[in-house]
N, C-alpha and C positions, 0 to 999 in steps of 0.2 A: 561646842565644836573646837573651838582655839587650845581650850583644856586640854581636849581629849589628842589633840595632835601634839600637845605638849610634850605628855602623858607618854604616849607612844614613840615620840625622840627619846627619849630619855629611857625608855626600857631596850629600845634599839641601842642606843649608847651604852649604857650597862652591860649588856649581851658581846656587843663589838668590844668591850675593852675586858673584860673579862676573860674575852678569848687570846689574849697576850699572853703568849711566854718567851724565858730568858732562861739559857742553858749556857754554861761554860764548863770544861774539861782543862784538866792542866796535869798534863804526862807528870811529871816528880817537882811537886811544887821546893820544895828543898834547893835543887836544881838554881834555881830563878831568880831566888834571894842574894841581892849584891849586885846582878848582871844587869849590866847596861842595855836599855832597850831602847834602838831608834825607831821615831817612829815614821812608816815611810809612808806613801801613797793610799787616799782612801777615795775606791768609785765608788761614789753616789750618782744614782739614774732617778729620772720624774719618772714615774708610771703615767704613762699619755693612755686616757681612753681610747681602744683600739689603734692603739700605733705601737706598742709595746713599750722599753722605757727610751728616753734620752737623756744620755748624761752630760750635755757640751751644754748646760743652761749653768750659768752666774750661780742662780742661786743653789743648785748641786753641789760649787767647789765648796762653799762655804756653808754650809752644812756640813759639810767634809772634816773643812779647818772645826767645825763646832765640837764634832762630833771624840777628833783625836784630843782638844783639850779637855772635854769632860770626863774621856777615859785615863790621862794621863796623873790626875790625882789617886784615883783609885790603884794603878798600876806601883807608884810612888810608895800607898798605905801599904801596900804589901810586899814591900823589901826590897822593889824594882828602883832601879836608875834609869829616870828616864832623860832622850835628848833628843830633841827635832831633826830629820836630816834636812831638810830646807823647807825654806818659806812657799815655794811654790808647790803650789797644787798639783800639778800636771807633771807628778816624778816617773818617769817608770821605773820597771824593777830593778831594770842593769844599775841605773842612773840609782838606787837606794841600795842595792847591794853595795857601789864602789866610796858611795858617801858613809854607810857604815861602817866599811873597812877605814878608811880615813879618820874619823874619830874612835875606833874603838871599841864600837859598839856588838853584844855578841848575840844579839837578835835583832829582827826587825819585825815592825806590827803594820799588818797591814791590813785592810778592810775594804768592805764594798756594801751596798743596800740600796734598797730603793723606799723614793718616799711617795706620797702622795698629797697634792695640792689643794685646802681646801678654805675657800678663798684669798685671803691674805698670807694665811698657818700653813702649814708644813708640818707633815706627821709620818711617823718613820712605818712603813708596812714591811722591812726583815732589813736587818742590820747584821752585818757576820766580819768577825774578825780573827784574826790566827797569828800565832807566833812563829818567826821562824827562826831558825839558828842560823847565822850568817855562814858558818864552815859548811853543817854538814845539809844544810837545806831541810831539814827535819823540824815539822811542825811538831811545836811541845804546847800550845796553848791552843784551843778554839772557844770563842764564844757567839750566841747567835740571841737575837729578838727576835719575835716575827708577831705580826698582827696589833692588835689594839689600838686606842687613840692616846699615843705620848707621841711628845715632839718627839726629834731625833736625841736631843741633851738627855732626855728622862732616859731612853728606850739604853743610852749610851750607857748611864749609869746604872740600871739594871743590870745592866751585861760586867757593869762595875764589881756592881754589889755580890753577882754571883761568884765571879773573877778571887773578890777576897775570901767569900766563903773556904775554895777549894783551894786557896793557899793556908790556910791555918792547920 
């Protein structure tokens, strides 16, 4: 019996991460190469068993901060300059557009997703991020994860790995 529940985790598991995908778009990757990219505000929400998500919990922001440094090497591999607009978590958007203008920067990345808590781990159920252009407000990037069992790091750099594909 112990087997056979094993047995059947594990093909449930297989099934549930196999149903993951990672999609990224990038209007005129040409475009993107050399441009400073800030990176501003990322909500991350808990999925609360019927209560829908909340995002005012600890471990949200910082999934958040996890989330923009493990995309910010990939952004880097593919021609991007990248620069934090602040340390703190809790930017909003006026508060990243006027920190962008101040350094320079001629987009900003921004994100949001929810995860789910499963005991200790933390695992990303849809992660989605976009580019925008600090003038004309024109999203030129989007990328999304959605489903399977990766953390938020892994699910981060899938959306990475697609990210550089559609810049070459």
């Amino acid at each position: 019996m112990n087997k056979l529940s094993a047995i059947a985790a594990l093909i449930s598991l297989l099934l549930f991460y196999s149903c993951s995908t990672s999609k990224a778009y990038v209007q005129n990757p040409l475009e993107l190469k050399g441009k400073k990219i800030g990176i501003g505000s990322f909500e991350i929400g808990a999925a609360k068993k019927g209560k829908g998500v909340d995002s005012n919990d600890t471990v949200c922001v910082c999934v958040g901060q996890s989330v923009t440094e493990a995309l910010s090497p990939y952004l880097q591999q593919s021609g991007m300059r990248v620069v934090n607009l602040s340390n703190n978590a809790k930017m909003d958007v006026s508060e990243a557009y006027s920190r962008a203008d101040s350094l320079g920067a001629d987009y900003i990345l921004f994100g949001s997703g929810i995860i789910h808590y499963y005991g200790k781990s933390t695992y990303a159920d849809e992660l989605t991020i976009k580019l925008v252009n600090t003038k004309t407000r024109e999203v030129v990037l989007t990328a999304s994860y959605t489903g399977g069992v990766a953390s938020p790091v892994k699910a981060a750099g899938k959306m990475g790995e697609k990210i550089l594909q559609q810049m070459k």
